[in-house]
GUSETI-412120 format. One record per atom (N, C-alpha, C): residue number from 1; residue in three letters; chain; atom name; x negated, y, z. Coordinates in steps of 0.1 Angstrom, whole numbers, always signed. Layout:
REM GUSETI-412120
+-----+--------+--------+-------+-------+-------+-------+
: num : residu : chaine : atome :    c1 :    c2 :    c3 :
+-----+--------+--------+-------+-------+-------+-------+
: NUM :    ALA :      A :    CA :     X :     Y :     Z :
...
+-----+--------+--------+-------+-------+-------+-------+
***
This chain:
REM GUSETI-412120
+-----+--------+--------+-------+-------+-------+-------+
: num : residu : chaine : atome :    c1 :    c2 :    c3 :
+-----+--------+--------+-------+-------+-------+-------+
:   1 :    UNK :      A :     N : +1076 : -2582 :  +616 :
:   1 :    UNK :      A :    CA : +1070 : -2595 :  +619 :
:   1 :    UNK :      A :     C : +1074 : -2606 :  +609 :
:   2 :    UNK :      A :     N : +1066 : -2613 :  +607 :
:   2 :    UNK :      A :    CA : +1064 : -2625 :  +592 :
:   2 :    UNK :      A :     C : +1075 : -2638 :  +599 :
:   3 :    UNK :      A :     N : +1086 : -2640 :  +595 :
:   3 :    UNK :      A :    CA : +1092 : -2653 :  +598 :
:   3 :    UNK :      A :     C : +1083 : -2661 :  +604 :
:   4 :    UNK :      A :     N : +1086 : -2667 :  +615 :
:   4 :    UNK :      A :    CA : +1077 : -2679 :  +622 :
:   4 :    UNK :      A :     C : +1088 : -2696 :  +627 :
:   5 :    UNK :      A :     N : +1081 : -2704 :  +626 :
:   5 :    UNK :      A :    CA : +1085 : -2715 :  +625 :
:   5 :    UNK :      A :     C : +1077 : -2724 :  +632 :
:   6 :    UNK :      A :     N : +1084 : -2736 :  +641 :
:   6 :    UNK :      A :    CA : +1079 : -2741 :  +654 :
:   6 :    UNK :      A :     C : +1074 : -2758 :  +640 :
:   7 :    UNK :      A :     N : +1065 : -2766 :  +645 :
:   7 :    UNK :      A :    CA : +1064 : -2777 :  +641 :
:   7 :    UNK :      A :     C : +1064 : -2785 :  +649 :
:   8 :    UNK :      A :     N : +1069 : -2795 :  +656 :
:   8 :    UNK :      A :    CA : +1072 : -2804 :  +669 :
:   8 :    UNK :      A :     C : +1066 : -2815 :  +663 :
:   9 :    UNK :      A :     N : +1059 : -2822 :  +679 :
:   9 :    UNK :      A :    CA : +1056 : -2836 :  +676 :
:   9 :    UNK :      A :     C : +1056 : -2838 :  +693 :
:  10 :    UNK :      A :     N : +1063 : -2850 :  +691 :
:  10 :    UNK :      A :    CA : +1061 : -2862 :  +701 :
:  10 :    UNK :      A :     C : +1063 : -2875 :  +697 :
:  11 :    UNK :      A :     N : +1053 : -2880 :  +708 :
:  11 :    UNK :      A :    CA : +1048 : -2893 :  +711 :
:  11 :    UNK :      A :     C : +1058 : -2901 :  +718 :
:  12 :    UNK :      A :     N : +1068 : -2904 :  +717 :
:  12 :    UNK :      A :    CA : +1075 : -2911 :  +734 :
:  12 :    UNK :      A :     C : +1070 : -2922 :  +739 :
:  13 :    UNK :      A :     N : +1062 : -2926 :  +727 :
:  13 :    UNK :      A :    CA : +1056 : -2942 :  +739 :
:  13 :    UNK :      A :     C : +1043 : -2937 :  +743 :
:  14 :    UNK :      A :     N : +1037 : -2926 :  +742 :
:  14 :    UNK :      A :    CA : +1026 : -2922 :  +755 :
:  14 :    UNK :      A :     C : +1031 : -2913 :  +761 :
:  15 :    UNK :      A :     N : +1042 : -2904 :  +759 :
:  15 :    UNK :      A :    CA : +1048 : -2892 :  +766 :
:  15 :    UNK :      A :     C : +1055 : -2886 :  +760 :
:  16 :    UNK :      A :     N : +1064 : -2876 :  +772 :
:  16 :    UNK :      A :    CA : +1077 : -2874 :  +772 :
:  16 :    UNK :      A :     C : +1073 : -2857 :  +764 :
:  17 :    UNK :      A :     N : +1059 : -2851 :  +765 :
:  17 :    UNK :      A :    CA : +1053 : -2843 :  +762 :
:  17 :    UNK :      A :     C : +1059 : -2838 :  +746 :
:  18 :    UNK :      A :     N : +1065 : -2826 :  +744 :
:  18 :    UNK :      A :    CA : +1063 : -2819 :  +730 :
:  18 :    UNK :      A :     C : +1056 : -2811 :  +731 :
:  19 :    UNK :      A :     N : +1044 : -2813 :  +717 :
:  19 :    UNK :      A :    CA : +1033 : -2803 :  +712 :
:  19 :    UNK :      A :     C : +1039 : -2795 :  +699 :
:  20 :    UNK :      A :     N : +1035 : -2783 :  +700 :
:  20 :    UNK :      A :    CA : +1040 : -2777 :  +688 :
:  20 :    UNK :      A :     C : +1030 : -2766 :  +681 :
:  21 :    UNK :      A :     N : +1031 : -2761 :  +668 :
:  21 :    UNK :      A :    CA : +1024 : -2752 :  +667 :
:  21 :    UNK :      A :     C : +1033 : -2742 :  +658 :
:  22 :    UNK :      A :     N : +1028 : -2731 :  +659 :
:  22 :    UNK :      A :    CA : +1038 : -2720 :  +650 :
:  22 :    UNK :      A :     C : +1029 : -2716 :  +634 :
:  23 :    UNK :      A :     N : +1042 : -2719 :  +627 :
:  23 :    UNK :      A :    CA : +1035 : -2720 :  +611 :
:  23 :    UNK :      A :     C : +1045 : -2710 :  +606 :
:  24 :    UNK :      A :     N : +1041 : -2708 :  +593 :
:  24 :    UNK :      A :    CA : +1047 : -2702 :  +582 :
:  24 :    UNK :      A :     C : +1053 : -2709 :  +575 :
:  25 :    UNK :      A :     N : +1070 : -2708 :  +576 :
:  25 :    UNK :      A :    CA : +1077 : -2716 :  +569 :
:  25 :    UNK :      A :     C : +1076 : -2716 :  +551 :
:  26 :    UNK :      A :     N : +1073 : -2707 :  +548 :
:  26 :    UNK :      A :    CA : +1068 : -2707 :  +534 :
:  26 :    UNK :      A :     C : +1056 : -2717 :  +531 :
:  27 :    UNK :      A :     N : +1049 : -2713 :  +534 :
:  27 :    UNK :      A :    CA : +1036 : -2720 :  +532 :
:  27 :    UNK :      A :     C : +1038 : -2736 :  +537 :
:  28 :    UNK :      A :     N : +1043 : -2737 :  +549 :
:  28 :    UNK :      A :    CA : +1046 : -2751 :  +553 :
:  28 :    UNK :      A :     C : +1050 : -2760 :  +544 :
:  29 :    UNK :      A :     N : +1061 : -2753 :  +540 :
:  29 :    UNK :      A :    CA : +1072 : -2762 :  +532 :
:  29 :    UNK :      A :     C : +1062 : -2762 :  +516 :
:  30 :    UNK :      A :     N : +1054 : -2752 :  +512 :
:  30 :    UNK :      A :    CA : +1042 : -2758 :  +503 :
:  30 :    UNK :      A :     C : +1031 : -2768 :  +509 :
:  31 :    UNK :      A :     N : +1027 : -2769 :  +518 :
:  31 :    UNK :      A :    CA : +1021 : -2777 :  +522 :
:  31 :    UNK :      A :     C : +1024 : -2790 :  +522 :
:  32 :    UNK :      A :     N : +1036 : -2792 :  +522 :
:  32 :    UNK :      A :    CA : +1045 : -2811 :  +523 :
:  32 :    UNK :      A :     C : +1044 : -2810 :  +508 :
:  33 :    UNK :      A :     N : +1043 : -2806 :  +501 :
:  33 :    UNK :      A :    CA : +1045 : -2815 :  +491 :
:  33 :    UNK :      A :     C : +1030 : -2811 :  +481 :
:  34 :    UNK :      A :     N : +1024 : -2805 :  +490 :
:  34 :    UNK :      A :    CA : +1007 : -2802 :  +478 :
:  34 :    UNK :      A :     C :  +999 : -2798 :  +487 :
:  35 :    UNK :      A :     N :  +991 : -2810 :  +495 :
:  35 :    UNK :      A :    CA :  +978 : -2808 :  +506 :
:  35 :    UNK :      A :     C :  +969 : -2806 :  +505 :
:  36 :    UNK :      A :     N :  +968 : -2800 :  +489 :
:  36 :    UNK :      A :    CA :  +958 : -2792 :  +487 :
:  36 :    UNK :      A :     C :  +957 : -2776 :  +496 :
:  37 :    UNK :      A :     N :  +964 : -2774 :  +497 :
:  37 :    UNK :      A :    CA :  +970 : -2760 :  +505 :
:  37 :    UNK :      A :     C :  +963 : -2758 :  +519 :
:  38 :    UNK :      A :     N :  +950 : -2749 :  +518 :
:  38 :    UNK :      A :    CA :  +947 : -2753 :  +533 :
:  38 :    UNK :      A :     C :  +949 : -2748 :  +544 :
:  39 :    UNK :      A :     N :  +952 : -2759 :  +553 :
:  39 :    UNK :      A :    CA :  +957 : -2758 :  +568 :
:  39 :    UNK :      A :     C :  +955 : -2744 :  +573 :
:  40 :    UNK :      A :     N :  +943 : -2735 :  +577 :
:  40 :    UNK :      A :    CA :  +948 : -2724 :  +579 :
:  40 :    UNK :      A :     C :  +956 : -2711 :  +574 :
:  41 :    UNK :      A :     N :  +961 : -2715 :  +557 :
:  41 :    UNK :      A :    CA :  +972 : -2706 :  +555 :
:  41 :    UNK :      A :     C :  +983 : -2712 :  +562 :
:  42 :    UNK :      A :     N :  +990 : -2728 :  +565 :
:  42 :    UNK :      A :    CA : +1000 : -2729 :  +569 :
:  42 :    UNK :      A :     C : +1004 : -2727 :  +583 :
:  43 :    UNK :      A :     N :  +994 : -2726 :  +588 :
:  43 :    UNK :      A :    CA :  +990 : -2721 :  +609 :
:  43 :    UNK :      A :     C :  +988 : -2706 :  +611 :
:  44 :    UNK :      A :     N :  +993 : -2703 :  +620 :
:  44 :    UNK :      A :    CA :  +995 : -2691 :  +622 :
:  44 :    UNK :      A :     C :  +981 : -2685 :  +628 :
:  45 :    UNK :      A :     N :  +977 : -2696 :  +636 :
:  45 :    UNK :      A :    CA :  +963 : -2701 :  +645 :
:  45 :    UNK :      A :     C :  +962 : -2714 :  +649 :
:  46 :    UNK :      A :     N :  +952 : -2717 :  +649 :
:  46 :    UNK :      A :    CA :  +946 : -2730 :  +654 :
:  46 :    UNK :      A :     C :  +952 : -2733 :  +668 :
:  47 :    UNK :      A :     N :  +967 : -2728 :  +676 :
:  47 :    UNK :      A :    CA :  +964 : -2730 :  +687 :
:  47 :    UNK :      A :     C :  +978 : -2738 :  +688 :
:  48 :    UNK :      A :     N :  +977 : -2748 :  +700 :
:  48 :    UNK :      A :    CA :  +990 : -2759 :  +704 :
:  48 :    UNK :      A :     C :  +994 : -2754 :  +713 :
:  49 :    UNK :      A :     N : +1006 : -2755 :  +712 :
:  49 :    UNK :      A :    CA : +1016 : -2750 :  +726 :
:  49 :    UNK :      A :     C : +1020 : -2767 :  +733 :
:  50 :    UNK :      A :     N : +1024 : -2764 :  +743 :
:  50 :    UNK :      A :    CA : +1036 : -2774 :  +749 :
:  50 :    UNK :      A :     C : +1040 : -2768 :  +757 :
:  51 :    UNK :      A :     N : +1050 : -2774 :  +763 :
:  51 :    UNK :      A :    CA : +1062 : -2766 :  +776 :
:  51 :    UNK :      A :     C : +1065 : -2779 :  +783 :
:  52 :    UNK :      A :     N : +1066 : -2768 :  +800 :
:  52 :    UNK :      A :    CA : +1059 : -2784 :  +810 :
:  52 :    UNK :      A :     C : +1079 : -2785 :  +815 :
:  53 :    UNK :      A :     N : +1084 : -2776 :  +808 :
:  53 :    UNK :      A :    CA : +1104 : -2780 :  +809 :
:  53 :    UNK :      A :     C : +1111 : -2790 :  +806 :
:  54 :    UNK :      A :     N : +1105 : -2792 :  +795 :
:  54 :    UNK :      A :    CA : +1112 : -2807 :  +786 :
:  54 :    UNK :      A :     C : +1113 : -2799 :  +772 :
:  55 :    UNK :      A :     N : +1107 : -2800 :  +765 :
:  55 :    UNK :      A :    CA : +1115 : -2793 :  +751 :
:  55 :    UNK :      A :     C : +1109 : -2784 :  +748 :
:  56 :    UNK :      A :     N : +1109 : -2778 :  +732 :
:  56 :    UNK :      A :    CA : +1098 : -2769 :  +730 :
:  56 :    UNK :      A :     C : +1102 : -2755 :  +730 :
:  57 :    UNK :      A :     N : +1113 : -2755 :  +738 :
:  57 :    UNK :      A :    CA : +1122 : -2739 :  +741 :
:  57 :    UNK :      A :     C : +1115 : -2733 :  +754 :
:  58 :    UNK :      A :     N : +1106 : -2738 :  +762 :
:  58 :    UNK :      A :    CA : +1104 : -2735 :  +777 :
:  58 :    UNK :      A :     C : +1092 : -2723 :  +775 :
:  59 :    UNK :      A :     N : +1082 : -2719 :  +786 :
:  59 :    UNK :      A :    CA : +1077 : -2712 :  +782 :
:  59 :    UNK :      A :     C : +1065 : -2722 :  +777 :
:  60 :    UNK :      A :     N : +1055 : -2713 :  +767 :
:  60 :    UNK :      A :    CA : +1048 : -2719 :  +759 :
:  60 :    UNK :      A :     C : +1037 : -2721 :  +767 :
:  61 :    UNK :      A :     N : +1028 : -2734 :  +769 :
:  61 :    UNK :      A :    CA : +1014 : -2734 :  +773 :
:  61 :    UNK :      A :     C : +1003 : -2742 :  +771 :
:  62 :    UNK :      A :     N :  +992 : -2736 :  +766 :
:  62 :    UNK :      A :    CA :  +984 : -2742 :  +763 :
:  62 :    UNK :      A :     C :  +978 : -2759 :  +773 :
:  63 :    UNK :      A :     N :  +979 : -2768 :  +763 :
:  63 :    UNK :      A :    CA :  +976 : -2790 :  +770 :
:  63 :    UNK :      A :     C :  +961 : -2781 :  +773 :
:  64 :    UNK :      A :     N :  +958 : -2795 :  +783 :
:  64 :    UNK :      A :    CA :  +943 : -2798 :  +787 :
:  64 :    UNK :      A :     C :  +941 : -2805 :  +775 :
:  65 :    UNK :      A :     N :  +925 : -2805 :  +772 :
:  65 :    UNK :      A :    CA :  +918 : -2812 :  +766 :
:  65 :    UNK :      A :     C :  +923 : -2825 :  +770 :
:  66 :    UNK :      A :     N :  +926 : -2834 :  +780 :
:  66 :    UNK :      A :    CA :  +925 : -2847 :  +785 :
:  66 :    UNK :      A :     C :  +945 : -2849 :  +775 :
:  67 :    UNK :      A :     N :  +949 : -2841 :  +779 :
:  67 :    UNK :      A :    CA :  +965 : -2843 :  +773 :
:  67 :    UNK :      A :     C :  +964 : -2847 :  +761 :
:  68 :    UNK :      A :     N :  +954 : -2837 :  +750 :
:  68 :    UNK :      A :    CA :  +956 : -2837 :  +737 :
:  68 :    UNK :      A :     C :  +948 : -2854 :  +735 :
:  69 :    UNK :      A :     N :  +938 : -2858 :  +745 :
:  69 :    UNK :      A :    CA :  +929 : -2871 :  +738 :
:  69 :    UNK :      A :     C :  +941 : -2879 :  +744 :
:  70 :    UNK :      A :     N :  +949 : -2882 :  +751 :
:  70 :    UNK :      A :    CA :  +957 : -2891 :  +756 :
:  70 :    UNK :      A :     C :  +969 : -2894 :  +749 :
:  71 :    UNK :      A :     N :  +975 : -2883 :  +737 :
:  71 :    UNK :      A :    CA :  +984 : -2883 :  +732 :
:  71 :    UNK :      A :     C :  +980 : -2887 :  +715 :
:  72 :    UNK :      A :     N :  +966 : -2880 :  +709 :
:  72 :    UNK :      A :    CA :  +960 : -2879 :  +694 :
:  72 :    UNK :      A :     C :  +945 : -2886 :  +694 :
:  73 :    UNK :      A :     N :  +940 : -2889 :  +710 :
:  73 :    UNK :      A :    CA :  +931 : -2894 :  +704 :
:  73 :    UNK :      A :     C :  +917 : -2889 :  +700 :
:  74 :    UNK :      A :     N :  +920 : -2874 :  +705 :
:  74 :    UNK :      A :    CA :  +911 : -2862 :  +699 :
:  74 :    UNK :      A :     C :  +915 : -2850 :  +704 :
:  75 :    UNK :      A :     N :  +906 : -2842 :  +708 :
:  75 :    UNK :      A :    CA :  +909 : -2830 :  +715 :
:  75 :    UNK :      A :     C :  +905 : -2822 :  +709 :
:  76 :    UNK :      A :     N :  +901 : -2823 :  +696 :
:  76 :    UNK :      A :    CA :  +896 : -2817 :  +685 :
:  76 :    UNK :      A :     C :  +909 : -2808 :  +677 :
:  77 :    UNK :      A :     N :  +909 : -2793 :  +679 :
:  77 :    UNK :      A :    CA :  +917 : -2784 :  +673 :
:  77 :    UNK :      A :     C :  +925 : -2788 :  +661 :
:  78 :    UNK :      A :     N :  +915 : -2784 :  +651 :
:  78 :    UNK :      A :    CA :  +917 : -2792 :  +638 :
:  78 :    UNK :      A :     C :  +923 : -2805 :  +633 :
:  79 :    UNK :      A :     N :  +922 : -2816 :  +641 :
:  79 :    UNK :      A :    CA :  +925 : -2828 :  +638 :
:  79 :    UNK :      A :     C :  +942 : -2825 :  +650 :
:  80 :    UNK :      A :     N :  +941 : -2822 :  +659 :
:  80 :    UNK :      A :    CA :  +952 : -2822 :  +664 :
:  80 :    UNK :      A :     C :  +963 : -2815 :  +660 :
:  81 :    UNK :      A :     N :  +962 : -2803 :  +648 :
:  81 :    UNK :      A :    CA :  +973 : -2794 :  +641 :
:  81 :    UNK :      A :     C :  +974 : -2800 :  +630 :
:  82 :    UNK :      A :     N :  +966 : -2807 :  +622 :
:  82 :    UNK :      A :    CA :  +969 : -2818 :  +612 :
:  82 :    UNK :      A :     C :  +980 : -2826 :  +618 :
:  83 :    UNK :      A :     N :  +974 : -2835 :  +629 :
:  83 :    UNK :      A :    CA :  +980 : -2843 :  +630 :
:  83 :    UNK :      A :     C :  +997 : -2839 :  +634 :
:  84 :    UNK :      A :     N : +1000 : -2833 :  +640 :
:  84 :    UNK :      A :    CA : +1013 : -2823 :  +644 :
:  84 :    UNK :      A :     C : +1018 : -2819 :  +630 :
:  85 :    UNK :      A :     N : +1010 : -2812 :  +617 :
:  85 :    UNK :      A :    CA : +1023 : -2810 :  +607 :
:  85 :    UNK :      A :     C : +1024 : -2820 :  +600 :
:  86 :    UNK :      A :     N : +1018 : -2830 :  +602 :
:  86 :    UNK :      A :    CA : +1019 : -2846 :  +593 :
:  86 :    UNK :      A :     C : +1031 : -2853 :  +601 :
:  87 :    UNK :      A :     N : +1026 : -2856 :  +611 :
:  87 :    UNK :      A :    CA : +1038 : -2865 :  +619 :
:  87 :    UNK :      A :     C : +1049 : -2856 :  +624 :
:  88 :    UNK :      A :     N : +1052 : -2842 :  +630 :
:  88 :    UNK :      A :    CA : +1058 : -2837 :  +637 :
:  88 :    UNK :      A :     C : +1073 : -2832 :  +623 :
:  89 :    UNK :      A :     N : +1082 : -2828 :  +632 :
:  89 :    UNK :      A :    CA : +1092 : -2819 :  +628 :
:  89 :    UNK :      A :     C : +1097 : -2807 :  +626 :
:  90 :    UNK :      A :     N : +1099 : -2796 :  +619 :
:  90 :    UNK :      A :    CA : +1099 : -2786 :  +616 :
:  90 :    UNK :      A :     C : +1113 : -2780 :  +626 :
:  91 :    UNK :      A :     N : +1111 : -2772 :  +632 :
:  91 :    UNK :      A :    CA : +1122 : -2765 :  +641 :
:  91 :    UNK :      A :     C : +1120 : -2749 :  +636 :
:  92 :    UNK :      A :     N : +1136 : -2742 :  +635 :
:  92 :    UNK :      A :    CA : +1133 : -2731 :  +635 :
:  92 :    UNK :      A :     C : +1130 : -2719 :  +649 :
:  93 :    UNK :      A :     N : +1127 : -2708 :  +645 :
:  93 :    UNK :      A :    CA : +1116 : -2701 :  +654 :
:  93 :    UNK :      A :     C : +1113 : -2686 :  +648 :
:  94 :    UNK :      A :     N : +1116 : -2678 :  +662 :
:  94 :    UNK :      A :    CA : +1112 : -2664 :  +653 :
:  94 :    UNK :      A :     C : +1096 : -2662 :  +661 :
:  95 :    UNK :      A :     N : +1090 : -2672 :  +667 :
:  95 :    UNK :      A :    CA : +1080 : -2668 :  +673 :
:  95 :    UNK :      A :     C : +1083 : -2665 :  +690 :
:  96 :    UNK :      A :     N : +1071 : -2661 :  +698 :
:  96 :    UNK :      A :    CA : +1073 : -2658 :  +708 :
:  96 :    UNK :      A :     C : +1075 : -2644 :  +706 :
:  97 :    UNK :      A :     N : +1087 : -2640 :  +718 :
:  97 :    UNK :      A :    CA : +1095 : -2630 :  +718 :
:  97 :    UNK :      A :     C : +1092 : -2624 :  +730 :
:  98 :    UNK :      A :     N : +1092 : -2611 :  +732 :
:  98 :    UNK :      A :    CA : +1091 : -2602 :  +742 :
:  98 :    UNK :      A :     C : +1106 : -2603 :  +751 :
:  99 :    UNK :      A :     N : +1106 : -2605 :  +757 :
:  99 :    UNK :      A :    CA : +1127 : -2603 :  +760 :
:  99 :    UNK :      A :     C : +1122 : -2592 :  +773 :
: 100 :    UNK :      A :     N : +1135 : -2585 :  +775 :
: 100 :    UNK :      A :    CA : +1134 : -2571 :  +784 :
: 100 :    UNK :      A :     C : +1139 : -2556 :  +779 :
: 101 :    UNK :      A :     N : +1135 : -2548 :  +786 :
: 101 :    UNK :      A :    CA : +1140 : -2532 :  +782 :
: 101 :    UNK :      A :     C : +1129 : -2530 :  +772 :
: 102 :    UNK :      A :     N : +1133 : -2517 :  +762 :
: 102 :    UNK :      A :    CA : +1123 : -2515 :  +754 :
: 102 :    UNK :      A :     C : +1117 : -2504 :  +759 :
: 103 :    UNK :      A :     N : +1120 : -2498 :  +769 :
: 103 :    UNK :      A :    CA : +1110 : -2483 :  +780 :
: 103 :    UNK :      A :     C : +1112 : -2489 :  +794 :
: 104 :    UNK :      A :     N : +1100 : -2481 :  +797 :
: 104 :    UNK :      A :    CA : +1098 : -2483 :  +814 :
: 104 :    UNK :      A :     C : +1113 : -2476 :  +823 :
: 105 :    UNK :      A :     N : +1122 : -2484 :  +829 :
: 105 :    UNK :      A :    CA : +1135 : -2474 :  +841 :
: 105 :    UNK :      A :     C : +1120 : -2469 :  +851 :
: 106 :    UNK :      A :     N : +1116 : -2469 :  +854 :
: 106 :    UNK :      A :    CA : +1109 : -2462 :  +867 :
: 106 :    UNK :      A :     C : +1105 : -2446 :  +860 :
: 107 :    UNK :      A :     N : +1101 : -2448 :  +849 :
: 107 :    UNK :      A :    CA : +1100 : -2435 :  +843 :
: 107 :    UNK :      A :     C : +1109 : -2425 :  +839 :
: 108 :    UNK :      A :     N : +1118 : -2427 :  +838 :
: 108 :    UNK :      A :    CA : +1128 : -2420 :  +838 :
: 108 :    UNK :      A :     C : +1133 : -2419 :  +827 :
: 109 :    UNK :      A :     N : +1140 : -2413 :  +818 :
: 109 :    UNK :      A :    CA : +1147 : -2417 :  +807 :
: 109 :    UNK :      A :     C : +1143 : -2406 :  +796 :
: 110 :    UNK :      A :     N : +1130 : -2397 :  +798 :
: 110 :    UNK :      A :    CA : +1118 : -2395 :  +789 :
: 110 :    UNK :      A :     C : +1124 : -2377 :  +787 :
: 111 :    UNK :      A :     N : +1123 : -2375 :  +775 :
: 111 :    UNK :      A :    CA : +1125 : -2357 :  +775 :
: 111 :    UNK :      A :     C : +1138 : -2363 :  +760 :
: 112 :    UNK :      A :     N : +1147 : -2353 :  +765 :
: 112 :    UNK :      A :    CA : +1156 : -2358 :  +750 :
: 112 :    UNK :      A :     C : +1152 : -2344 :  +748 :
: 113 :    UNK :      A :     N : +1160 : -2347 :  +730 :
: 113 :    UNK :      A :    CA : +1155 : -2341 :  +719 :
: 113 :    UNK :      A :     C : +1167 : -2332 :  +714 :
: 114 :    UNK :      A :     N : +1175 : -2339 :  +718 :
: 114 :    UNK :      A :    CA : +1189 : -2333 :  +716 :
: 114 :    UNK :      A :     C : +1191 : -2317 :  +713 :
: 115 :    UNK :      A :     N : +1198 : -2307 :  +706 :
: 115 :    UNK :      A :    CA : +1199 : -2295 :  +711 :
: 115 :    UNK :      A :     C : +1207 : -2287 :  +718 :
: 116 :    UNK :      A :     N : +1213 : -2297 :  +729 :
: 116 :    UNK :      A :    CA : +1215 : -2290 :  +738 :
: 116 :    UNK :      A :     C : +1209 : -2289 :  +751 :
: 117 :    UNK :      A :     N : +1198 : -2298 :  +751 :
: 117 :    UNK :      A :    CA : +1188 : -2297 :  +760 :
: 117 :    UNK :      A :     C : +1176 : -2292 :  +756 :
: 118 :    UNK :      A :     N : +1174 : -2280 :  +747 :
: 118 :    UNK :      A :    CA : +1161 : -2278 :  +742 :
: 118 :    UNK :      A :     C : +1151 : -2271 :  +751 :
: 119 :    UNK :      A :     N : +1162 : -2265 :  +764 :
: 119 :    UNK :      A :    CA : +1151 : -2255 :  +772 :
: 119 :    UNK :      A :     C : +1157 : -2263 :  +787 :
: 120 :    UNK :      A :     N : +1157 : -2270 :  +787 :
: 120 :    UNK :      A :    CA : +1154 : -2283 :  +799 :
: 120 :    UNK :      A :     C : +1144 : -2293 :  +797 :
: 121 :    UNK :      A :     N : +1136 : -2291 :  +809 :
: 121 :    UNK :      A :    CA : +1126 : -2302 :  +808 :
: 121 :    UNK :      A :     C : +1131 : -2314 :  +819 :
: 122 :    UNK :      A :     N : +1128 : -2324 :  +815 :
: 122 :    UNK :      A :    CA : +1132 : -2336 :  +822 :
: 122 :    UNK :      A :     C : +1118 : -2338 :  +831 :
+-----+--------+--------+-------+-------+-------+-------+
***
């Protein structure tokens, strides 16, 4: 998986709200200083997160259209992920993460390979 990186923005004088979007910190950090670079190499996707916890560590979920015009003014994708890597701040981020076991426990603990179990089946 490709390094990923959070971009934050809030408003505090219309809300307590952080919007974020996940970028490529490579490309990002070319993007601040040459805007020629276009926005969809530095977005991972066109899409905004927020978190209704306080903070952009909560789980991630997509604003209402009415949130994004209340906050940018525009509920317009494009204009709203602009506006987020222009004004917002860069946080680090490995992306959204799976957390848990990496196999099913109900299944049981699968057929080992071992050789001493080569004529046991599980």
């Amino acid at each position: 998986m490709a390094a990923t990186q959070q971009v934050v923005f809030s408003d505090k004088e219309k809300s307590d709200t952080e919007f974020f979007v996940f970028v490529n910190p490579e490309v990002y950090e070319e993007w601040e200083s040459d805007k020629s670079v276009p926005i969809s190499k530095v977005v991972q996707a066109f899409n905004i997160y927020v978190t209704r916890t306080g903070g952009s560590t909560g789980v991630a979920e997509t604003p209402s259209n009415q949130e994004l015009e209340n906050t940018f003014g525009t509920s317009n994708d494009t204009a709203v992920v602009e506006h987020i890597l222009k004004h917002g701040v860069a946080k680090g981020s490995s992306g959204i993460r799976k957390t848990g076991d990496k196999f099913n426990l109900s299944r049981g603990r699968g057929v080992s390979t071992s050789d001493a179990s080569n004529n046991v089946h599980n």
